[in-house]
Short mmCIF file of the C-alpha atoms (twelve columns), coordinates in Angstrom:
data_MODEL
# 
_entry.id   MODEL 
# 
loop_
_atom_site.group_PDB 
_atom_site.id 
_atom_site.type_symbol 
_atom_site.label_atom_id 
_atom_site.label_alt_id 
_atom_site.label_comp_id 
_atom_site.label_asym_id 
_atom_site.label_seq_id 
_atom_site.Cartn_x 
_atom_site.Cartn_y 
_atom_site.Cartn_z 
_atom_site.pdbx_PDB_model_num 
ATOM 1   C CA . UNK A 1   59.840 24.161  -62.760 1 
ATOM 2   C CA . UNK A 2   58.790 22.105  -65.197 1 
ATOM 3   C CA . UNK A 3   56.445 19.635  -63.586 1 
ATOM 4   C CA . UNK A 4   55.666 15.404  -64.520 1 
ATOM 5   C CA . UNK A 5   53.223 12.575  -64.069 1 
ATOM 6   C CA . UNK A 6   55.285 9.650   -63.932 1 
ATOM 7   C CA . UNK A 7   52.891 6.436   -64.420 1 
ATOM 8   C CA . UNK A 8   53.972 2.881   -62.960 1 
ATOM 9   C CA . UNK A 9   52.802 -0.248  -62.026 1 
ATOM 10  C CA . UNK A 10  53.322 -2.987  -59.712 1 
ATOM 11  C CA . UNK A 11  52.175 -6.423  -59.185 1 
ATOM 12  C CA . UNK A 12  50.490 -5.749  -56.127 1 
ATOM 13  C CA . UNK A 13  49.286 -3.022  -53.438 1 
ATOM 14  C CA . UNK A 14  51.930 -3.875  -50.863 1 
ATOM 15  C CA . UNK A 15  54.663 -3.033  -53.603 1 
ATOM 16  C CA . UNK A 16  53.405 -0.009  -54.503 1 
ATOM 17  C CA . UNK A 17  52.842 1.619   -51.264 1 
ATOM 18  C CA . UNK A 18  56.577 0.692   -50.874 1 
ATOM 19  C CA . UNK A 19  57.911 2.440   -54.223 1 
ATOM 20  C CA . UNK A 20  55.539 5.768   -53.287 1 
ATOM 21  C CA . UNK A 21  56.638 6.203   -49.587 1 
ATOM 22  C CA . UNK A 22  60.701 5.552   -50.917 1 
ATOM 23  C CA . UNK A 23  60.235 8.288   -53.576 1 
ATOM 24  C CA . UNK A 24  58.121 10.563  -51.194 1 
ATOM 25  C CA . UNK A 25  60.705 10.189  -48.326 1 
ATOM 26  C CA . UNK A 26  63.423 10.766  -50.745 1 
ATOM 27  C CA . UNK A 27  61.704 13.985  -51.983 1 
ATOM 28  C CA . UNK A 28  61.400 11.818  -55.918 1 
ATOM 29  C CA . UNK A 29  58.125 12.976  -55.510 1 
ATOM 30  C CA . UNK A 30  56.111 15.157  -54.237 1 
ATOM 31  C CA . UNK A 31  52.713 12.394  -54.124 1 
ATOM 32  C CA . UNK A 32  52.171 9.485   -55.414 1 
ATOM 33  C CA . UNK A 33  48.804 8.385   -55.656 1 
ATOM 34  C CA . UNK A 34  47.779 4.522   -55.897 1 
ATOM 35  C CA . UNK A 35  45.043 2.843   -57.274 1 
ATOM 36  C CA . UNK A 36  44.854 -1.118  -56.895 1 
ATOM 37  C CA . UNK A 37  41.883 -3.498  -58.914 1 
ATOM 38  C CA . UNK A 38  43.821 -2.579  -62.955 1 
ATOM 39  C CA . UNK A 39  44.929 -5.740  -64.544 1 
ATOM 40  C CA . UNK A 40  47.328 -5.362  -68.117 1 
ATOM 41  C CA . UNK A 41  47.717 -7.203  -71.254 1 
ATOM 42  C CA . UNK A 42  50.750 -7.339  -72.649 1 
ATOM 43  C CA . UNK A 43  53.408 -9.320  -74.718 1 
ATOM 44  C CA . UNK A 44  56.422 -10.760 -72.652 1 
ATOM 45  C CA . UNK A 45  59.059 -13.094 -73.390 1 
ATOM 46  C CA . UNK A 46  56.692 -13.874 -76.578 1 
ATOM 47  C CA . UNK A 47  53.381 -14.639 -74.622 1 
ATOM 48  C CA . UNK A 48  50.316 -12.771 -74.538 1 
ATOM 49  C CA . UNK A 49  50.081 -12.153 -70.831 1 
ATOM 50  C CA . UNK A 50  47.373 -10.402 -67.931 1 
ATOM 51  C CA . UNK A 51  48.229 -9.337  -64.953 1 
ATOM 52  C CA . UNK A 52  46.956 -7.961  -61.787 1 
ATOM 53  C CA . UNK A 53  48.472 -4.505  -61.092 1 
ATOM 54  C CA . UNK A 54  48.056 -1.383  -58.806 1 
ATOM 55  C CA . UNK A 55  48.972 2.095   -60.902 1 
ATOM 56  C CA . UNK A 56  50.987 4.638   -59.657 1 
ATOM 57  C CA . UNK A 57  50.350 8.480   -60.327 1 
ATOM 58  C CA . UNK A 58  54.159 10.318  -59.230 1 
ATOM 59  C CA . UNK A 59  53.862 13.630  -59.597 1 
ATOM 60  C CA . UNK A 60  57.343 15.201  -59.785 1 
ATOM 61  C CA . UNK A 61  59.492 17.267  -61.927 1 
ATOM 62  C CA . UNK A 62  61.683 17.168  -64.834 1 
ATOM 63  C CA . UNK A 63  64.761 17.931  -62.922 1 
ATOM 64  C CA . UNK A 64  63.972 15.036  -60.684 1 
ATOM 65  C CA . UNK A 65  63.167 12.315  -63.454 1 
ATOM 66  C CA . UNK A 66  66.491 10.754  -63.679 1 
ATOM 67  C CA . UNK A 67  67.417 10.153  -60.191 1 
ATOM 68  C CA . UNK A 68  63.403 8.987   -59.938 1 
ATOM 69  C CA . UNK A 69  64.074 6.571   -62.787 1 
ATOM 70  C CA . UNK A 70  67.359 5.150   -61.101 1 
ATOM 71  C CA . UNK A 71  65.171 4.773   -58.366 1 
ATOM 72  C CA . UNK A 72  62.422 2.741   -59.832 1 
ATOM 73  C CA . UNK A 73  64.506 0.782   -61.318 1 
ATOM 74  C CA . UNK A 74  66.766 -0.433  -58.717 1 
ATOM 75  C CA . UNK A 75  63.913 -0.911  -56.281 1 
ATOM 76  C CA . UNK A 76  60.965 -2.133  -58.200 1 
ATOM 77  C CA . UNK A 77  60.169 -6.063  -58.541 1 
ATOM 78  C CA . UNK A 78  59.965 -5.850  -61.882 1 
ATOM 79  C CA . UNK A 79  62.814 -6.341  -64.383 1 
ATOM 80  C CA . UNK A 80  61.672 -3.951  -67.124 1 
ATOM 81  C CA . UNK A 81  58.887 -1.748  -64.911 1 
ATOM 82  C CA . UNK A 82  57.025 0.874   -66.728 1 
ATOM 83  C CA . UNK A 83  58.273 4.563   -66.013 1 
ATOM 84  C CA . UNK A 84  56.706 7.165   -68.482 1 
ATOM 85  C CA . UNK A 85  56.675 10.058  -68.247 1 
ATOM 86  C CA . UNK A 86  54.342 12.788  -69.116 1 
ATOM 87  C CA . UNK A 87  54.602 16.741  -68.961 1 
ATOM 88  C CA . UNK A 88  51.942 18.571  -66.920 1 
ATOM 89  C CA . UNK A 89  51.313 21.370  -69.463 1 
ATOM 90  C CA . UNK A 90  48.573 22.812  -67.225 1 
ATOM 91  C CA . UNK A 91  47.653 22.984  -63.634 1 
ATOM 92  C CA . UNK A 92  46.408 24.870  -60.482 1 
ATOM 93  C CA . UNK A 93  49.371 27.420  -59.930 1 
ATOM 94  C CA . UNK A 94  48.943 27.065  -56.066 1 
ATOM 95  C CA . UNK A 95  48.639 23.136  -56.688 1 
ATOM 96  C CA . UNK A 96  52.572 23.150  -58.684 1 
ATOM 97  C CA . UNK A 97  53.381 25.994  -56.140 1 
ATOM 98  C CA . UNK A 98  53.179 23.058  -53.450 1 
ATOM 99  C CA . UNK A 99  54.611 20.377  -55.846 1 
ATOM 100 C CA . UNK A 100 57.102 21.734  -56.072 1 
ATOM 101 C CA . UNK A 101 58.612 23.415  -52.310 1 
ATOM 102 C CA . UNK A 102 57.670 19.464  -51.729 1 
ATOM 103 C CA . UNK A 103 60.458 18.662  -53.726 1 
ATOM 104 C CA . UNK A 104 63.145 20.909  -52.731 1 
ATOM 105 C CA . UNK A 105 65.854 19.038  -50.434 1 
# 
């Protein structure tokens, strides 16, 4: 299995707790971790903009990313949310032993 941290964001706590239990229960992911208090600069529609955020940490695999991305996109308030992401080239073996029986359907 080739595992994946998937990073997100949404505008607010509420919404991410949302989008991580939805991609938990649907066995997306095996955890998503959240961390409110981030804010982001970035250009939008022209404008230099900030935002509050909360991050989201999915851990997941490679096999899963598509359906995970379909996912994200058709539930998250956001009409271009950030999905990215990145290969775990290293880890605790019992750690992505876990990740992924969480995943299996």
């Amino acid at each position: 299995m080739e595992a994946l941290v998937v990073l997100s964001t949404a505008p607010n706590l509420k919404a991410a707790k949302s989008i991580a239990r939805r991609l938990v229960t649907e066995k997306l992911a095996a955890c998503v971790s959240v961390k409110g208090g981030f804010w982001s600069c970035y250009r939008w529609k022209g404008k230099v903009e900030k935002s509050a955020e909360a991050l989201l940490l999915i851990k997941t695999s490679r096999r899963n990313f598509s359906k995970l991305k379909s996912c994200l996109e058709s539930c998250h308030p956001y009409e271009v949310p950030e999905i990215i992401g990145i290969p775990i080239v290293e880890g605790s073996p019992t750690y992505l032993s876990w990740l992924n029986r969480s995943l299996e359907k």
